[in-house]
C-alpha positions as CSV (number, residue, x, y, z in Angstrom):
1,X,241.8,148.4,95.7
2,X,243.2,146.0,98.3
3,X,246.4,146.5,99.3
4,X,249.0,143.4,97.4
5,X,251.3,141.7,99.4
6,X,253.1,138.0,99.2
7,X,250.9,136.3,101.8
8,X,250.1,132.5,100.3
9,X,246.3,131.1,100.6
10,X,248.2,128.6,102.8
11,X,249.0,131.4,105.2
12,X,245.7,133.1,105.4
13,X,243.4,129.9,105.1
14,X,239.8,130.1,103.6
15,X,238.5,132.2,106.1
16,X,241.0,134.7,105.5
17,X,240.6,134.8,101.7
18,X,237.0,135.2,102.3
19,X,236.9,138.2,105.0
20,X,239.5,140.3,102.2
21,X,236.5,139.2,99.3
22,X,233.5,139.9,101.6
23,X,233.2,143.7,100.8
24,X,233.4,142.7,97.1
25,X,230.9,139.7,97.2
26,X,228.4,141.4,99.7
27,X,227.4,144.2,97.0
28,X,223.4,143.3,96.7
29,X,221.7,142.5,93.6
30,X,218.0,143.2,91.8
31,X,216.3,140.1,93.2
32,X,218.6,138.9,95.9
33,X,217.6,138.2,99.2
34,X,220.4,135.9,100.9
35,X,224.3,136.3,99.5
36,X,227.4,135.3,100.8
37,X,227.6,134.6,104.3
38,X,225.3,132.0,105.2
39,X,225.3,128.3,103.5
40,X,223.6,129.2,100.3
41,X,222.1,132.2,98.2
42,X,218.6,133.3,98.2
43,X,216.7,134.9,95.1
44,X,213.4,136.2,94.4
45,X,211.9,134.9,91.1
46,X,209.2,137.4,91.3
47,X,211.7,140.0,90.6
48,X,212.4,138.6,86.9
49,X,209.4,137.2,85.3
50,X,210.3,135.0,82.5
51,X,211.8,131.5,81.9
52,X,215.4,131.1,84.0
53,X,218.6,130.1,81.4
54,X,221.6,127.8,83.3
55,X,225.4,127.5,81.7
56,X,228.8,126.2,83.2
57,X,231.7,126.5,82.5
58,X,235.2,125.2,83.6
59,X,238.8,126.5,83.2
60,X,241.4,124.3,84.5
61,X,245.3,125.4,84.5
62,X,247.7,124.1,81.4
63,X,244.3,123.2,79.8
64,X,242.1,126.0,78.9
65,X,244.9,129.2,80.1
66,X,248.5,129.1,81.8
67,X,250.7,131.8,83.5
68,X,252.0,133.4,81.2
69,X,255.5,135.5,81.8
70,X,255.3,138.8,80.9
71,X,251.5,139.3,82.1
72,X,250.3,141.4,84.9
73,X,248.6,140.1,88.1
74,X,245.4,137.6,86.6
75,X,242.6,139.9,86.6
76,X,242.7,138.7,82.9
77,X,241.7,135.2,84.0
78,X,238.4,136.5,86.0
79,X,237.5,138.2,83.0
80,X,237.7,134.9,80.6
81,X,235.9,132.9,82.8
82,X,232.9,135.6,82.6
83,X,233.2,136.0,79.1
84,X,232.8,132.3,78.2
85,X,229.6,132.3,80.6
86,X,228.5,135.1,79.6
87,X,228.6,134.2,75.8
88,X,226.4,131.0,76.9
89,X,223.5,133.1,77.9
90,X,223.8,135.5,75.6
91,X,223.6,133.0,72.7
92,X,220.2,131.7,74.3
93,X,218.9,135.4,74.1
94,X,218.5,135.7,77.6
95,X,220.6,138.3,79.8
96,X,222.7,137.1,83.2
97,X,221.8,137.4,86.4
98,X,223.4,135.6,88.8
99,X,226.6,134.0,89.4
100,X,227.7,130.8,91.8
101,X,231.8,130.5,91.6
102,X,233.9,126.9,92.8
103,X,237.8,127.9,92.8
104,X,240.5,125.3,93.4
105,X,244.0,126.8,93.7
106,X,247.3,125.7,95.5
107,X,247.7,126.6,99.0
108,X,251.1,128.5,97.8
109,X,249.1,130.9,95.5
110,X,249.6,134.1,96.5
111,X,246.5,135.9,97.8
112,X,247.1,138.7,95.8
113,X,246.9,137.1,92.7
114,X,243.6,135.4,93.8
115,X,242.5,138.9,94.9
116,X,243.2,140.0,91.7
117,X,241.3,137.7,89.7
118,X,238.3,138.1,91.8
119,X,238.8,141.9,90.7
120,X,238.5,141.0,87.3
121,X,235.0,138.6,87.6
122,X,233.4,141.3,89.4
123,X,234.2,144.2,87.0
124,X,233.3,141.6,84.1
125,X,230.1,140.1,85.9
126,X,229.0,143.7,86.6
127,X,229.6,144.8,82.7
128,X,227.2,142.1,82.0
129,X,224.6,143.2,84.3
130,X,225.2,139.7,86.6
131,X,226.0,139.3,90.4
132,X,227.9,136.6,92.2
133,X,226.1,135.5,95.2
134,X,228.1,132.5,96.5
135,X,230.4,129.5,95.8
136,X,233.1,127.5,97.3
137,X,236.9,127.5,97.7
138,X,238.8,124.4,98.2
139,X,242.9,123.4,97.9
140,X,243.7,122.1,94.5
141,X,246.9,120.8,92.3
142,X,246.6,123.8,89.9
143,X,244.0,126.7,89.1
144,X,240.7,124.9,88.8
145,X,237.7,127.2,88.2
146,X,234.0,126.7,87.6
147,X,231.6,129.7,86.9
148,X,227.4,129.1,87.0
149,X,225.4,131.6,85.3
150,X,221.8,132.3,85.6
151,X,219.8,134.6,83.2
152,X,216.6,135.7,82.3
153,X,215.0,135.6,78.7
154,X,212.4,138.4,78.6
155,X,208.3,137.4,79.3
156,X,207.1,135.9,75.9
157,X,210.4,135.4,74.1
158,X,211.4,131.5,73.3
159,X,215.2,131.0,73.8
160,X,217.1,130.9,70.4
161,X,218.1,127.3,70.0
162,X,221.1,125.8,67.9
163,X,218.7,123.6,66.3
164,X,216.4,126.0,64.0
165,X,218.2,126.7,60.9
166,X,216.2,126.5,58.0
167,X,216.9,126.1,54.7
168,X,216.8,129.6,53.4
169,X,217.8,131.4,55.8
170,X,221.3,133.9,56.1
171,X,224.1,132.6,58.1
172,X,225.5,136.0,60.1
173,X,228.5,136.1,62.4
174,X,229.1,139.2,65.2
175,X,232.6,140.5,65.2
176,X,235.7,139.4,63.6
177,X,236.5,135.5,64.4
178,X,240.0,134.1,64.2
179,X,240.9,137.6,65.9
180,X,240.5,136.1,69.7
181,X,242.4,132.5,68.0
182,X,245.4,135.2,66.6
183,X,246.0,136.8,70.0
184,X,246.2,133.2,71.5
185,X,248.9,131.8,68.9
186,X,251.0,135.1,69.9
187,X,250.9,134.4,73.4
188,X,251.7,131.2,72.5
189,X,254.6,132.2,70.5
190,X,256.1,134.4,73.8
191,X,254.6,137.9,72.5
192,X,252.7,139.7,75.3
193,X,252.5,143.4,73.5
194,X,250.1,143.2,71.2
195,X,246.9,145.1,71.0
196,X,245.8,141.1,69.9
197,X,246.6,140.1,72.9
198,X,245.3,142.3,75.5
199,X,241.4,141.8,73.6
200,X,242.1,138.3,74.1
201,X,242.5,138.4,77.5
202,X,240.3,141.3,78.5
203,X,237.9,141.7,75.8
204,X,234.1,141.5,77.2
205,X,231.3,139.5,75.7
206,X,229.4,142.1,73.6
207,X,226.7,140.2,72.5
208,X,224.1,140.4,75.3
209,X,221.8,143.2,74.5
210,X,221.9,143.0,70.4
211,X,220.8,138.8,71.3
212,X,218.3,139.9,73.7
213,X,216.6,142.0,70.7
214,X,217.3,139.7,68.5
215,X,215.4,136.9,70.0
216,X,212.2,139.3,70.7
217,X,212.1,140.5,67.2
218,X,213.3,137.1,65.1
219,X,211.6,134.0,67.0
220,X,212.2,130.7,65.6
221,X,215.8,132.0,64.7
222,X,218.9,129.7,65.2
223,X,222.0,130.8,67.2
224,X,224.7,129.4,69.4
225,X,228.2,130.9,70.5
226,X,231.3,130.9,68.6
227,X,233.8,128.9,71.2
228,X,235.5,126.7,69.5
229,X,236.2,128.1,66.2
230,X,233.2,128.8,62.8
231,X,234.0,125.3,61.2
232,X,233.1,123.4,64.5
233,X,230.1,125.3,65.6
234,X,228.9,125.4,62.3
235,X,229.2,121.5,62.3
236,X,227.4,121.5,65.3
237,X,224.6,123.6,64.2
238,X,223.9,122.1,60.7
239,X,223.7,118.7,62.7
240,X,221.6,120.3,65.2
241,X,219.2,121.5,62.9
242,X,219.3,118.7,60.0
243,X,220.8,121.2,57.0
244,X,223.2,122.0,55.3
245,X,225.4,124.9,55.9
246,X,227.0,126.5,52.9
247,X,230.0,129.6,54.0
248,X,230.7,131.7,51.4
249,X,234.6,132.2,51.4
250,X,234.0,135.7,49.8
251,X,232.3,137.4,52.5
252,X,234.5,135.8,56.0
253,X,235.2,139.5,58.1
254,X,239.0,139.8,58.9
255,X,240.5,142.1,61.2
256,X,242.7,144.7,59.8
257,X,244.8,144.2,62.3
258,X,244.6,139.9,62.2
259,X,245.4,140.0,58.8
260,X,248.8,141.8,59.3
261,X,250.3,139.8,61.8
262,X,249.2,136.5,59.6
263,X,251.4,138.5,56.9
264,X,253.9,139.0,59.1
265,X,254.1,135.5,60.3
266,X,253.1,133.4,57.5
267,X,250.0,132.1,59.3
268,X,246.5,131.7,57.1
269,X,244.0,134.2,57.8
270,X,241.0,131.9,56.3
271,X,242.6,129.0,58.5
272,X,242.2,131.1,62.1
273,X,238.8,131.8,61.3
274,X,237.6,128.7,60.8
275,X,239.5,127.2,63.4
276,X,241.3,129.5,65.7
277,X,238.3,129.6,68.6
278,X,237.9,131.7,71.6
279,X,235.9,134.2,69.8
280,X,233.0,134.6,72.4
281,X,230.7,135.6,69.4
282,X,227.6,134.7,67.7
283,X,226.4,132.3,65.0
284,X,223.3,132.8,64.0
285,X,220.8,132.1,61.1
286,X,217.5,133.6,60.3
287,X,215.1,134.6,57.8
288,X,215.1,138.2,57.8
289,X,217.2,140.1,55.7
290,X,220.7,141.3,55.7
291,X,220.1,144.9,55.8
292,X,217.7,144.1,58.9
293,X,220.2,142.2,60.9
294,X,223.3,144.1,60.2
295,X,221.6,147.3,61.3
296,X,220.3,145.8,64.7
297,X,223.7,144.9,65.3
298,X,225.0,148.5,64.4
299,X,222.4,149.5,67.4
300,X,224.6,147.8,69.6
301,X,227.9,148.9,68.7
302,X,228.2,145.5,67.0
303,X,229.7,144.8,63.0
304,X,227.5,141.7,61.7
305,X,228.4,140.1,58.6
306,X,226.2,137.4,56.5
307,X,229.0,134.6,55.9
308,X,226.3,132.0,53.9
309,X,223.1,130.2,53.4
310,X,221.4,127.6,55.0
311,X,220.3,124.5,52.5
312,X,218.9,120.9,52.6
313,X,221.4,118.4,53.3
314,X,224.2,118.0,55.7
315,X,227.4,119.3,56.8
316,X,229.1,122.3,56.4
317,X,230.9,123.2,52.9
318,X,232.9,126.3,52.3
319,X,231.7,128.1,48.8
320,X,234.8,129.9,46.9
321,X,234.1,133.0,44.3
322,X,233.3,130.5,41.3
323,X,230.8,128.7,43.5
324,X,233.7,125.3,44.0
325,X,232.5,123.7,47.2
326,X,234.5,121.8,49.4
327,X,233.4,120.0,53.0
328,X,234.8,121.7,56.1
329,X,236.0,119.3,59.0
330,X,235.0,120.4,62.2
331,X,238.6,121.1,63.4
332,X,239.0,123.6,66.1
333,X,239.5,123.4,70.2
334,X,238.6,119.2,71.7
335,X,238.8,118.9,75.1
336,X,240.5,115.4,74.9
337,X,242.6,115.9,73.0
């Protein structure tokens, strides 16, 4: 662990930042030849046979995360930026590989704190079986960070695509959503103690190896990422595919522990899962059954729930216990906004 002090990035330059970060970003990788040091990164593609998957993503300050008081030094925010990647490729079915990293930051940031959150992308890049081989650093108004993942889908398996729902098929969801959206809204509101909280911020994505399987044993299957909350990825997929998505109200997962602080504050449980985001799961649809699907996920350590059926048509509707339908808007995070 590198020793903290107040030095700024202003003080130490690029340079500097880079010679404290070289010990961390020099660690060598399955299939890399070149890393940091020279003016790009070499890999061998001989090394991973099968077809290459490519996401991005980009955090900015006071748009996708702030400061907030309370909160430790930011290995939190290397950890989110992983997980958001990470959640890309896993959704694909492929696994991560390799990392590039641009960082914009003010020149009074405190080194320490950059140090820190460089801590938490490697400890969440190496949970995920990825390296970071390179990047840039440049002087920036606020926090600006961008994180390109590669990964590999296995020799013979065809990526799982957003866009092949049938109708027929069961709609499934990992994890509990609205839980990651309920940790947010308490940050939000000030509170910083919360087991809520700390998942949100340093929670892993845990979908990688259950996908993986998934896409081997269930071509032709459907599946993207829960980001932005169920009711706007679900949008996204039944347009995607050309369906109809039907959730069944009766079967949404809550937390235990989701549920009690919506008690305790008034807030709708129904209304953070739909909507709340930041989940970092999966929405998927497929043809085989439920008891086949929920135990792969039990294999990985993961709960999976059927939420509802894929139909002809369009949109999304939400199905209550006396079979009422009603549409669901695609509410939930917009950029612009």
């Amino acid at each position: 662990m590198t020793v903290r002090n107040n030095i700024t990035l202003a003080e130490i330059g690029e340079d500097g930042l880079l010679s404290r970060l070289q010990e961390m970003l020099r660690r060598s990788g399955e299939g890399l030849i070149v890393g940091t040091g020279d003016d790009a990164a070499v890999t061998s593609p001989e090394s991973h046979p099968g077809r290459i998957v490519w996401t991005t993503d980009t955090m900015v300050e006071n748009t996708h995360f702030r400061f907030w008081k309370g909160l430790s030094e930011p290995r939190w925010l290397g950890n989110m930026l992983v997980r958001s990647n990470v959640s890309d490729i896993a959704a694909m079915g492929a696994r991560p590989l390799f990392g590039l990293l641009s960082v914009g930051a003010p020149g009074s940031t405190l080194a320490s704190d950059m140090e820190a959150f460089f801590e938490g992308l490697e400890e969440a890049l190496s949970l995920s079986g990825a390296k970071l081989i390179g990047g840039d650093l440049v002087r920036a108004p606020q926090w600006t960070l961008t994180l390109t993942l590669a990964g590999t889908l296995c020799e013979g398996t065809k990526p799982l695509l957003r866009s092949a729902a049938k109708p027929g098929n069961g709609i499934y969801v990992t994890g509990f959503p609205g839980r990651n959206g309920t940790g947010l809204r308490l940050l939000e509101a000030g509170v910083t103690k919360s087991p809520l909280v700390r998942d949100y911020l340093s929670a892993v994505c845990e979908t990688v190896a259950f996908a993986a399987e998934f896409a081997e044993k269930c071509p032709g299957s459907a599946a993207m990422d829960l980001s932005d909350g169920v009711a706007r990825d679900a949008c996204r997929m039944a347009a995607a595919s050309g369906v109809r998505l039907i959730l069944e109200k009766a079967s949404f997962p809550f937390a235990t522990d989701m549920q009690t602080v919506c008690g305790d504050r008034g807030w709708k449980a129904e209304s953070l899962f739909l909507h709340g985001g930041e989940d970092f799961e999966l929405l998927f649809a497929c043809s085989e059954t439920e008891t086949d699907v929920v135990l792969l996920g039990k294999r990985h350590g993961l709960t999976v729930t059927r939420i509802g059926r894929v139909e002809e048509g369009n949109g999304v509707r939400i199905e209550d216990e006396k079979g009422r339908q009603t549409a669901v808007a695609a509410e939930g995070f917009e950029h612009f906004t």
